[in-house]
C-alpha positions in Angstrom: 76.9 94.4 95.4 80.8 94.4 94.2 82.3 97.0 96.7 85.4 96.7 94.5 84.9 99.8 91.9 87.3 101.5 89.6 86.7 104.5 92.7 87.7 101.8 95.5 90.8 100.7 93.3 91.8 104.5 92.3 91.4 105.5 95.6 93.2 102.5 96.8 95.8 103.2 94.1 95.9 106.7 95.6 97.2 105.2 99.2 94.0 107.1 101.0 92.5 105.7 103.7 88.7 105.0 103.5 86.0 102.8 104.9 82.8 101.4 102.0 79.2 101.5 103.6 76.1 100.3 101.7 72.3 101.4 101.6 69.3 100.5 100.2 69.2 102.8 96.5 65.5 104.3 95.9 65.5 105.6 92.4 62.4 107.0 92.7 63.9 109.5 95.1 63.3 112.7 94.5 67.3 113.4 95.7 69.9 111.2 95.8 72.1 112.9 97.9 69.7 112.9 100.4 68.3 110.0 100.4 71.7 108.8 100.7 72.3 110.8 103.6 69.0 109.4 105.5 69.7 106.0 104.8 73.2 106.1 106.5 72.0 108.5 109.5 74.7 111.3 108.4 74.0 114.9 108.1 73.5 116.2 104.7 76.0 118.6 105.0 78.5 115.3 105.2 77.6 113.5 102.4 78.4 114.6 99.3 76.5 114.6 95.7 79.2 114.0 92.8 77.7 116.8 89.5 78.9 116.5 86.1 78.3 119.8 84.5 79.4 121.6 80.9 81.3 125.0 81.3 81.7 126.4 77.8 81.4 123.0 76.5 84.0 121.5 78.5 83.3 119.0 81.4 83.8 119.0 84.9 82.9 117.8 87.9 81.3 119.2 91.0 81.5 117.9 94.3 79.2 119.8 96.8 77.0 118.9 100.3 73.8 117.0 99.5 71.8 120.0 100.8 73.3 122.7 98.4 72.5 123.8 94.8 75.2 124.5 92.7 75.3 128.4 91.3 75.8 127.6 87.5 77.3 131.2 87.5 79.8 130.7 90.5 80.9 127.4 88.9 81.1 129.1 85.5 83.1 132.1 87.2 85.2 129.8 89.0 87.1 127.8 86.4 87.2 131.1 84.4 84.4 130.0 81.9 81.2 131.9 80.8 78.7 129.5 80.8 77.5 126.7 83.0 74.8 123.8 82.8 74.4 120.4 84.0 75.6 117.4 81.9 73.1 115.5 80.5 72.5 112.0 82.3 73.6 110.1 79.2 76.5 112.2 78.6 77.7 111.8 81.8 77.3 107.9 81.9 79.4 107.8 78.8 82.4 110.2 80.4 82.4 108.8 83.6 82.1 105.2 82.8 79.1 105.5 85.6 75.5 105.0 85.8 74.0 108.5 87.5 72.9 108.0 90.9 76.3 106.2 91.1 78.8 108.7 89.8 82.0 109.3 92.0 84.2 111.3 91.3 87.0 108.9 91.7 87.8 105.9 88.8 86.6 107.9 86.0 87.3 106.9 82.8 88.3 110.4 81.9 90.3 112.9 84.0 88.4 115.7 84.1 88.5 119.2 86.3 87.0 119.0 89.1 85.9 121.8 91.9 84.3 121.2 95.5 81.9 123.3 97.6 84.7 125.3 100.2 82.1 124.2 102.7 82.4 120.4 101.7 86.0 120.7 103.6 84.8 122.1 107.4 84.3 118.5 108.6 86.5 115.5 109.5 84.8 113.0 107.2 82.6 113.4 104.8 80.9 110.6 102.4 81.2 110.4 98.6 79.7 107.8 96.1 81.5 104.7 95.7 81.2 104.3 92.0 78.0 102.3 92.3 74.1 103.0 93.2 73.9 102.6 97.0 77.8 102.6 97.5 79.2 105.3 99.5 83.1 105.9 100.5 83.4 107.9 103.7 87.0 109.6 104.1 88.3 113.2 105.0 87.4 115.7 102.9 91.5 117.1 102.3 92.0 113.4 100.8 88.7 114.1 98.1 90.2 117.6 97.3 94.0 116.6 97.2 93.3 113.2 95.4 91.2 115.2 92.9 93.7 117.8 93.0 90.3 119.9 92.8 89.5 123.6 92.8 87.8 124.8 96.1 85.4 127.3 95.7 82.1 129.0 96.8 80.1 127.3 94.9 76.3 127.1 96.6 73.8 129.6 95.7 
């Protein structure tokens, strides 16, 4: 596995300072986030799942804790929109330039607004997908919102 990922080299690029751990990947799980968070012995809370969702038609991302469901209305709400729904899994390959179940928010191929769970920022570190399956970046959680230049909001159910 090629820990160099347009996320390592944007975040890189960024001047952040991060570390790259590795898991085994089981696509058959029935979360991601959490399988994730099992296979590196973190709390759930810490590692984060990367979302792409449609809010009247527009994308954007959605970082939140591995545990949480995002509130379609909150997210709506929160980026002033009407409507919210998840991104279809092909669509969102296509935008990001990532295959789902490695989606980062970091090294898109396409800028696009991006919110994170308030919550997401209580911790010192938190863990967020590398870019590939089974790659994970961990880092503190002011350098994911500030790189991102994201939106923090209440955005759990």
């Amino acid at each position: 596995m090629s820990k160099a990922t347009p996320a390592t080299r944007a975040l890189t690029a960024a001047g952040v300072a991060f570390t790259v751990h590795t898991y085994d990947y089981d696509p058959d799980a029935e979360s991601i986030g959490l399988q994730a968070a099992s296979a590196l012995g973190e709390d759930p809370a810490r590692v984060l799942k990367t979302l792409m969702a449609l809010v009247d038609g527009k994308p954007v991302c959605v970082i939140v804790p591995s545990d949480q469901e995002v509130s379609m209305k909150k997210l709506a709400a929160v980026v002033s929109g009407k409507s919210a729904q998840m991104m279809k899994p092909p669509e969102a390959e296509r935008l990001t330039g990532y295959k789902v179940g490695g989606i980062s928010p970091f090294g898109q191929r396409k800028p696009v607004r991006t919110v994170i769970e308030q919550s997401a920022l209580a911790d010192d570190y938190v863990y967020v997908n590398g870019g590939q399956r089974g790659l994970q970046v961990r880092l503190s959680p002011g350098d994911v919102r500030d790189v991102l230049k994201a939106i923090v909001a209440e955005l759990v159910a």
